[in-house]
N, CA, C and O atoms as a GROMACS GRO file, in nm:
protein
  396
    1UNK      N    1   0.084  -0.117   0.000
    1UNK     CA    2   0.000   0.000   0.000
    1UNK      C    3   0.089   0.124   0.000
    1UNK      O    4   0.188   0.118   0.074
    2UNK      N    5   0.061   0.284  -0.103
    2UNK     CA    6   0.157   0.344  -0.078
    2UNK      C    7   0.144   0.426  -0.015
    2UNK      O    8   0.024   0.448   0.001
    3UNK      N    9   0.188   0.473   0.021
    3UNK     CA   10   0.226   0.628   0.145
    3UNK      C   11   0.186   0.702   0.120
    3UNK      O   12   0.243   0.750   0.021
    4UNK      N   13   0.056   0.788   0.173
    4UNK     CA   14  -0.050   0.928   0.127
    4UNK      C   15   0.051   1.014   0.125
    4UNK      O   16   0.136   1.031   0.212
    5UNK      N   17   0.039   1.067   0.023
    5UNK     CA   18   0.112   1.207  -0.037
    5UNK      C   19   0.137   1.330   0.106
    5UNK      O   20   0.063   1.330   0.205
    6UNK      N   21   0.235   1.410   0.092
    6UNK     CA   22   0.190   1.523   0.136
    6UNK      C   23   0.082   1.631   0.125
    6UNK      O   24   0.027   1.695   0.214
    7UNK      N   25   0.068   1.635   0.012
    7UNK     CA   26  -0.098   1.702  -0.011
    7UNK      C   27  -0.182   1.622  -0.018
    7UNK      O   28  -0.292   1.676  -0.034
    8UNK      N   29  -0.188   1.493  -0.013
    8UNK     CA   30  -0.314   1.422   0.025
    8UNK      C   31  -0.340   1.435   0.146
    8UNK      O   32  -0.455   1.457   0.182
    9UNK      N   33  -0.225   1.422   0.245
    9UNK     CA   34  -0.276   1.479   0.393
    9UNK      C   35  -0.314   1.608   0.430
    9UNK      O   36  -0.384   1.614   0.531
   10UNK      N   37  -0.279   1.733   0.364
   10UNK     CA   38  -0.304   1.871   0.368
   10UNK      C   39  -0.445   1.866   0.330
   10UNK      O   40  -0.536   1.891   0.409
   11UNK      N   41  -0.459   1.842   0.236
   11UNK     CA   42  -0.602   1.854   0.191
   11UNK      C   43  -0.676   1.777   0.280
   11UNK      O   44  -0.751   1.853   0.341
   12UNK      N   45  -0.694   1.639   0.323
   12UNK     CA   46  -0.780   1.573   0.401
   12UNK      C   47  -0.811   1.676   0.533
   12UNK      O   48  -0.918   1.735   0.549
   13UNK      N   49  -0.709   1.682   0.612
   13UNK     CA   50  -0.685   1.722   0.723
   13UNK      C   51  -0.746   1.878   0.718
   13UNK      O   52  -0.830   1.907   0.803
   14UNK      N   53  -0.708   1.978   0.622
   14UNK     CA   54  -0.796   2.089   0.610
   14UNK      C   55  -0.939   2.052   0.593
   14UNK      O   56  -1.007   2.136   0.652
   15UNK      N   57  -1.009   1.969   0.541
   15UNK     CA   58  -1.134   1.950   0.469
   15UNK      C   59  -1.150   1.893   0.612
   15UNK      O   60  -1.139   1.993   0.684
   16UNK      N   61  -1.170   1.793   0.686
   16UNK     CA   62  -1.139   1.729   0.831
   16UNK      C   63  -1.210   1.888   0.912
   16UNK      O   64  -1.330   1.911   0.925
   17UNK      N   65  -1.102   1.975   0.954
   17UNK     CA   66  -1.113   2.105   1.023
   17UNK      C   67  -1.230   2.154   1.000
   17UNK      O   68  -1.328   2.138   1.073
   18UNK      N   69  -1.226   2.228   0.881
   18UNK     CA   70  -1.320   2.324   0.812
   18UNK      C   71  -1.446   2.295   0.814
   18UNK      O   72  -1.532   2.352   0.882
   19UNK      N   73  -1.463   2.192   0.728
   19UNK     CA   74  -1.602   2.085   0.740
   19UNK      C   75  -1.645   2.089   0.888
   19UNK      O   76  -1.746   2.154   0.917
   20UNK      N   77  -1.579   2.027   0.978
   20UNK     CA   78  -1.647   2.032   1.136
   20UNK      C   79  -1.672   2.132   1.187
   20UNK      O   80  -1.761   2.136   1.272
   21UNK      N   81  -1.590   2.266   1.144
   21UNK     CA   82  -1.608   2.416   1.207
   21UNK      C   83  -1.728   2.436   1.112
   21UNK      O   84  -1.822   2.493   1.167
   22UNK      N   85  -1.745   2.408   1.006
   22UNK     CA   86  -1.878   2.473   0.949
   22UNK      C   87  -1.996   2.417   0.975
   22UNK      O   88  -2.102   2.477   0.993
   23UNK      N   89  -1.974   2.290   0.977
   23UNK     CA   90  -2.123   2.190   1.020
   23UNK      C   91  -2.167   2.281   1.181
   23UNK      O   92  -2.267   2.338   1.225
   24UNK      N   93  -2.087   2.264   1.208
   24UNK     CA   94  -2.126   2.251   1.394
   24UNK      C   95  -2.166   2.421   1.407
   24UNK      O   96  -2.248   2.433   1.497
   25UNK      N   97  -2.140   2.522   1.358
   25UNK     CA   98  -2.183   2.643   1.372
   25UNK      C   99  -2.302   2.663   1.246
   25UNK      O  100  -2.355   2.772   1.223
   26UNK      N  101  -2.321   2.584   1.197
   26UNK     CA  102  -2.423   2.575   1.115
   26UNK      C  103  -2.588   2.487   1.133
   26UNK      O  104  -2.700   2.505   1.084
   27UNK      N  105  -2.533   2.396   1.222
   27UNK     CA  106  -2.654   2.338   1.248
   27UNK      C  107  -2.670   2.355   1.448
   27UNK      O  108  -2.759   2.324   1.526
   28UNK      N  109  -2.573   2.401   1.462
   28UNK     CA  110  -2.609   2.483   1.601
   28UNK      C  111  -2.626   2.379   1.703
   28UNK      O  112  -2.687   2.420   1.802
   29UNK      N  113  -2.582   2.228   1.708
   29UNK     CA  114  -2.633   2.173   1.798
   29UNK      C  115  -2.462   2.162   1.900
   29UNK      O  116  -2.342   2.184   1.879
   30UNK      N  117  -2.566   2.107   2.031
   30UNK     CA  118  -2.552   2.080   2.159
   30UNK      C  119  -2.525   1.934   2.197
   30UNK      O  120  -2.419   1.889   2.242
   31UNK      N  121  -2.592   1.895   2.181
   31UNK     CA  122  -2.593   1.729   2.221
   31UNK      C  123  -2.476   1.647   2.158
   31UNK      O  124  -2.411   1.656   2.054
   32UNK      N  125  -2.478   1.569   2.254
   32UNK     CA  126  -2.376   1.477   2.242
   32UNK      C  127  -2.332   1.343   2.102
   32UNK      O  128  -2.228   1.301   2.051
   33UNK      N  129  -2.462   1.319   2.087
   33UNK     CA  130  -2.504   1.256   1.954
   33UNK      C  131  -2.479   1.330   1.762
   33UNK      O  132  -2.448   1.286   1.652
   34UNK      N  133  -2.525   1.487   1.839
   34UNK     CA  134  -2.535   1.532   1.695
   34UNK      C  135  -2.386   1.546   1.685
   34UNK      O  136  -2.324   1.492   1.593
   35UNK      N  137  -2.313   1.635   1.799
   35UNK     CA  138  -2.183   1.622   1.741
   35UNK      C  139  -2.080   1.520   1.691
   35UNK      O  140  -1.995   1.538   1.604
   36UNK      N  141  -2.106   1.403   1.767
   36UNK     CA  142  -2.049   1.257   1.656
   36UNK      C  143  -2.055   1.225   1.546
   36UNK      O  144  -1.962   1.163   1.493
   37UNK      N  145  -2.194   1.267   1.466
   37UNK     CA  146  -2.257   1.251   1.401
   37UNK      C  147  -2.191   1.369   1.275
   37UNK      O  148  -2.172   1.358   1.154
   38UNK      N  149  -2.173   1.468   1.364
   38UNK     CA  150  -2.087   1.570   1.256
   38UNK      C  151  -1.906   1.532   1.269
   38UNK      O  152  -1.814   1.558   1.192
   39UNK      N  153  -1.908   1.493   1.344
   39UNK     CA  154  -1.749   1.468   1.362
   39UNK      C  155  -1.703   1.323   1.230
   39UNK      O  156  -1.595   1.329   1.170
   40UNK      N  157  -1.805   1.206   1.206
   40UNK     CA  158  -1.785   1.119   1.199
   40UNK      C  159  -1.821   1.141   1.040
   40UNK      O  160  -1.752   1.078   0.960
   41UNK      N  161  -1.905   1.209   1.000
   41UNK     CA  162  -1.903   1.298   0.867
   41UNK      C  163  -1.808   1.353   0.765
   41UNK      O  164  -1.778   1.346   0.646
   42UNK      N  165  -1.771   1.426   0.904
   42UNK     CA  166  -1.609   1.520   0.835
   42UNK      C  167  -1.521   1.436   0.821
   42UNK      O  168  -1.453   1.463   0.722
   43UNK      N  169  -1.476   1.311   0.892
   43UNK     CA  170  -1.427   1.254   0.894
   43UNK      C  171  -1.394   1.156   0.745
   43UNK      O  172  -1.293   1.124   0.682
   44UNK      N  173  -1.518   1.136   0.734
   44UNK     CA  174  -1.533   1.068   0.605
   44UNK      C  175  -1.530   1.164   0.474
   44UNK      O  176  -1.479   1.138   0.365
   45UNK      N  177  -1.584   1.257   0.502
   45UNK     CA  178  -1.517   1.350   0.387
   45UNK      C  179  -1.422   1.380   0.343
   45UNK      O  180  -1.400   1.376   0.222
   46UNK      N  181  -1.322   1.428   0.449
   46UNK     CA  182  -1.210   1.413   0.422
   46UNK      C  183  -1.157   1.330   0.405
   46UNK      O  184  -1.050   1.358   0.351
   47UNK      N  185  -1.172   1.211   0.424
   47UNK     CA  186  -1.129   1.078   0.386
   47UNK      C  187  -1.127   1.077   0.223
   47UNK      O  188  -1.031   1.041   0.156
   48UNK      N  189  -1.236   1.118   0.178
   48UNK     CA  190  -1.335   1.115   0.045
   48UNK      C  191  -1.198   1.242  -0.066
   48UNK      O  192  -1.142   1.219  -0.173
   49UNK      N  193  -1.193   1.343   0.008
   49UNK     CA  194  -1.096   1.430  -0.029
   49UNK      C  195  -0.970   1.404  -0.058
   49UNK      O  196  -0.916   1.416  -0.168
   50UNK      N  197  -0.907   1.355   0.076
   50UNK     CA  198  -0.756   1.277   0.019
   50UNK      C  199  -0.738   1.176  -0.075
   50UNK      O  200  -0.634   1.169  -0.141
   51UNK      N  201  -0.841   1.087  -0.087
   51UNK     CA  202  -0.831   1.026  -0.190
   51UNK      C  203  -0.831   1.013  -0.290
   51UNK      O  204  -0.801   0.912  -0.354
   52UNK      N  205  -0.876   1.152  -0.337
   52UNK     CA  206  -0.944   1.176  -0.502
   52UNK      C  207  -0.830   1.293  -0.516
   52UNK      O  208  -0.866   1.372  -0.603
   53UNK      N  209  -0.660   1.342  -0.438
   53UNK     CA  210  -0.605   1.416  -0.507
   53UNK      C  211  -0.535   1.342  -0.588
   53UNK      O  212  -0.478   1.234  -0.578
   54UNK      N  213  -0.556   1.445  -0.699
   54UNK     CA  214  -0.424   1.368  -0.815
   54UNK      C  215  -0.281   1.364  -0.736
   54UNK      O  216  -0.227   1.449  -0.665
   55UNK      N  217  -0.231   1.210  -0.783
   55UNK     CA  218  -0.131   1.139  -0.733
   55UNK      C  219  -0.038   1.220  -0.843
   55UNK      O  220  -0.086   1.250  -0.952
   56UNK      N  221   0.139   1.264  -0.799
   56UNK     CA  222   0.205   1.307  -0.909
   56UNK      C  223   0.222   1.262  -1.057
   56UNK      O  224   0.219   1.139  -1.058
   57UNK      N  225   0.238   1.310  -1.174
   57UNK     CA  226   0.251   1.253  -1.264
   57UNK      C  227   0.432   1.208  -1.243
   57UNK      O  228   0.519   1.261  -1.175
   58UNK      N  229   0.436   1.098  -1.328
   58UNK     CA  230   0.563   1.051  -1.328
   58UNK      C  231   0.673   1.117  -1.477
   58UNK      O  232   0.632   1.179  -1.575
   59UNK      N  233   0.756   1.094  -1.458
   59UNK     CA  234   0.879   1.153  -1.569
   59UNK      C  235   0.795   1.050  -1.697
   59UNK      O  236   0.722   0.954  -1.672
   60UNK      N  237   0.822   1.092  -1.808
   60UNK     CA  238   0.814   1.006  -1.891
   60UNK      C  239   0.912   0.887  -1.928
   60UNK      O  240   0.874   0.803  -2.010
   61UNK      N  241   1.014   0.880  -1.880
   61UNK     CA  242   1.088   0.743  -1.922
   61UNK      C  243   1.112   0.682  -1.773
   61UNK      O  244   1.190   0.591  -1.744
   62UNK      N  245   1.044   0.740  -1.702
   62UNK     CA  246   1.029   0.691  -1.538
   62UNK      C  247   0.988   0.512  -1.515
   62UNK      O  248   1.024   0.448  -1.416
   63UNK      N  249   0.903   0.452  -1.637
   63UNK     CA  250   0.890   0.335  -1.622
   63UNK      C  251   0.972   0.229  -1.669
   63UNK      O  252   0.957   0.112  -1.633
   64UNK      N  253   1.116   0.292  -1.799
   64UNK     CA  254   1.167   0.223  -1.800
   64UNK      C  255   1.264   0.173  -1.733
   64UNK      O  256   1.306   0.059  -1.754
   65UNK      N  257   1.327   0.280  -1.616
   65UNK     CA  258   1.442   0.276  -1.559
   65UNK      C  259   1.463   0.171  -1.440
   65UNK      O  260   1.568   0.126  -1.395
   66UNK      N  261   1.308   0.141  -1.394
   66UNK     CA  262   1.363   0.013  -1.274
   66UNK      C  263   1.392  -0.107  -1.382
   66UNK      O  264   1.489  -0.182  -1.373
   67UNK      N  265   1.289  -0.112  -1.488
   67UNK     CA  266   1.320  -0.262  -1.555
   67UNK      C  267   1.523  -0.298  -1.664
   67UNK      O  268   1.582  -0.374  -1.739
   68UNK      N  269   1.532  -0.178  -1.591
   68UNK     CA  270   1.704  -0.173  -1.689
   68UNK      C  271   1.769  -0.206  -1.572
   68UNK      O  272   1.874  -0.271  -1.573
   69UNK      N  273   1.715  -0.165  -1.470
   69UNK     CA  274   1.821  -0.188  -1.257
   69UNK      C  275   1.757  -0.305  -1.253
   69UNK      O  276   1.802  -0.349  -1.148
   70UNK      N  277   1.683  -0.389  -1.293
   70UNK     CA  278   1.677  -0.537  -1.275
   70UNK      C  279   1.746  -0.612  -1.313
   70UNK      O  280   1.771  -0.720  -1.261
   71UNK      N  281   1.791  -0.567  -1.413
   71UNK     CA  282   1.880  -0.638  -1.531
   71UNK      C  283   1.978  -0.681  -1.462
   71UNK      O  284   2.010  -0.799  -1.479
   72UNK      N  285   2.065  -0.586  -1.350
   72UNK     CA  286   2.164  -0.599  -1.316
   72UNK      C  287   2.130  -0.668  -1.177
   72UNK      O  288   2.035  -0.636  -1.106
   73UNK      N  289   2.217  -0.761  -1.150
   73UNK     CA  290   2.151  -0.868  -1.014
   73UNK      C  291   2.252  -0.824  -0.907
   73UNK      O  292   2.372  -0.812  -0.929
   74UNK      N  293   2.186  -0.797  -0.777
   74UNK     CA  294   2.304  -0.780  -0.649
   74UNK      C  295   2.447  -0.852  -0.666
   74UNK      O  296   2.548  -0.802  -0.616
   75UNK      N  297   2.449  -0.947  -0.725
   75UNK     CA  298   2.600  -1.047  -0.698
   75UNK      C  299   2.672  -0.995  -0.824
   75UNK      O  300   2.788  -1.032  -0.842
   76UNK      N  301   2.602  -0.899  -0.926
   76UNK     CA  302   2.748  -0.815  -0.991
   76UNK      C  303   2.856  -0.783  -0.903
   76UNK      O  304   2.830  -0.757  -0.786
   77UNK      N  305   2.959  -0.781  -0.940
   77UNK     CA  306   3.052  -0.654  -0.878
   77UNK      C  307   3.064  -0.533  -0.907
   77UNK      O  308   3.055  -0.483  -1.019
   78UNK      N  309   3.092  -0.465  -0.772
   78UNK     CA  310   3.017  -0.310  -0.762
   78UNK      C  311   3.090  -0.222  -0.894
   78UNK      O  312   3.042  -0.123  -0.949
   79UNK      N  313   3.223  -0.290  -0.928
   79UNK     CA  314   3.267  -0.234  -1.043
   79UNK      C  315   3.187  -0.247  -1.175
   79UNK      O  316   3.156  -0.144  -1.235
   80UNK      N  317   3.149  -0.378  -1.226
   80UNK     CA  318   3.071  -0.353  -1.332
   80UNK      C  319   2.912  -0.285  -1.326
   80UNK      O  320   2.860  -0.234  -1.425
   81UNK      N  321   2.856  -0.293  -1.216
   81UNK     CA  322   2.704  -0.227  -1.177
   81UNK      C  323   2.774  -0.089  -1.255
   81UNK      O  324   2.745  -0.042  -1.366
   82UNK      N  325   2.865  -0.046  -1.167
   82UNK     CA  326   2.836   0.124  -1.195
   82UNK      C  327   2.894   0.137  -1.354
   82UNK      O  328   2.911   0.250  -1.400
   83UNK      N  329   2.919   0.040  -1.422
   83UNK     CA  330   3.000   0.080  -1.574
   83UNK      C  331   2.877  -0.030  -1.662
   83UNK      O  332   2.901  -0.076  -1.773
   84UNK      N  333   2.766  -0.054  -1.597
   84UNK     CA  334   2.638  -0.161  -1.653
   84UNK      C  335   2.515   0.017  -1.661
   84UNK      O  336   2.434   0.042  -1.750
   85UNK      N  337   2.543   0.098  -1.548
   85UNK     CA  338   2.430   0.164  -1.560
   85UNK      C  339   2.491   0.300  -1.617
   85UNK      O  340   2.410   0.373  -1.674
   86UNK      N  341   2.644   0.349  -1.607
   86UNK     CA  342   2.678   0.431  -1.710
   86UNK      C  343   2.637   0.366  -1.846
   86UNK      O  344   2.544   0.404  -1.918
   87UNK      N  345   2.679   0.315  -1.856
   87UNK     CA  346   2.624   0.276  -2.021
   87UNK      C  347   2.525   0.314  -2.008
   87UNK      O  348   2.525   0.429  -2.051
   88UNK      N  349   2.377   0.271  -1.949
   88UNK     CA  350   2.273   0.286  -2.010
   88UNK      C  351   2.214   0.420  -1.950
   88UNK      O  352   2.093   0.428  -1.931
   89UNK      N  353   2.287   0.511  -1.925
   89UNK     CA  354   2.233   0.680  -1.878
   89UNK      C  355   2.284   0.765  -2.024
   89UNK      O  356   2.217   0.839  -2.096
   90UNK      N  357   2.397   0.732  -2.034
   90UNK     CA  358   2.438   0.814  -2.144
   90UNK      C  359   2.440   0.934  -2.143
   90UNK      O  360   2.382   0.996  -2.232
   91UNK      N  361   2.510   1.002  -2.041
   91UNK     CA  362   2.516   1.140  -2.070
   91UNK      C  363   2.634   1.185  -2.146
   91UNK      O  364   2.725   1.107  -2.179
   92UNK      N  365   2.632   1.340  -2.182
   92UNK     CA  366   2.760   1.382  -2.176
   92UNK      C  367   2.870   1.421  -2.103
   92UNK      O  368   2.857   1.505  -2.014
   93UNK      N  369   2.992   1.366  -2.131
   93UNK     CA  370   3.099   1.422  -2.042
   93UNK      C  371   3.183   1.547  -2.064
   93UNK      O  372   3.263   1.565  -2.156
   94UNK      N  373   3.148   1.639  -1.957
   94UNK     CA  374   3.227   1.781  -1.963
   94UNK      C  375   3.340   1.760  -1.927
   94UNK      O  376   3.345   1.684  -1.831
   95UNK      N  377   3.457   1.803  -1.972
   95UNK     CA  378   3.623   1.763  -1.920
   95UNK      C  379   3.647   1.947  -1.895
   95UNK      O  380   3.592   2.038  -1.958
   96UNK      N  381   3.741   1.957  -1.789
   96UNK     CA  382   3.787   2.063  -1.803
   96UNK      C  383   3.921   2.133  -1.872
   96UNK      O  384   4.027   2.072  -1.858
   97UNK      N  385   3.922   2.243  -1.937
   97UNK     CA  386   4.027   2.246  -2.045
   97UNK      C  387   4.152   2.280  -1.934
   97UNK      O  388   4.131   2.328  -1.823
   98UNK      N  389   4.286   2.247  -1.989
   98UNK     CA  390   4.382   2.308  -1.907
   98UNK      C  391   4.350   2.449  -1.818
   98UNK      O  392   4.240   2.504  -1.826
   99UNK      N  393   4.454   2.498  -1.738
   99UNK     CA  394   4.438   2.643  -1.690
   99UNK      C  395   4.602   2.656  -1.716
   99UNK      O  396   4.660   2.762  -1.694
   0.00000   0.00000   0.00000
């Protein structure tokens, strides 16, 4: 299961607050019942809220990069891992010119 976002908790947790401060000065009650009843509401709303924020979008070549680190199995040696995944990054190399 994964780990609620940081703004999935911001948002719940505000909606949580707000929601109960507005119900409860809105329907004006006293009793012990109604306020559960609004507590247990908000509760679920916000529940309802965190769940429906959009999750980040991912990089676009973000899905290929674990299936290329599979490739390579723990019992490489640490020398070829790191000259298995240079190869497949491919950047350019900046050298610095004399001084």
């Amino acid at each position: 299961m994964p780990r609620p976002t940081t703004a999935q908790l911001a948002y719940g947790s505000c909606t949580v607050i707000l929601s109960t401060l507005a119900m409860l000065l809105l329907s004006q009650t006293s009793s012990g019942a109604g306020i559960a009843v609004i507590a247990l509401s908000a509760l679920a709303l916000g529940l309802l809220v965190a769940l429906t924020v959009p999750l980040p979008k991912s990089a676009p070549g973000a899905s290929a990069r674990p299936a290329a680190r599979s490739r390579i199995s723990a019992a490489t040696p640490a020398r070829s891992r790191v000259t298995a995944r240079s190869e497949s990054v491919r950047e350019p190399v900046h050298e610095r010119m004399g001084s």
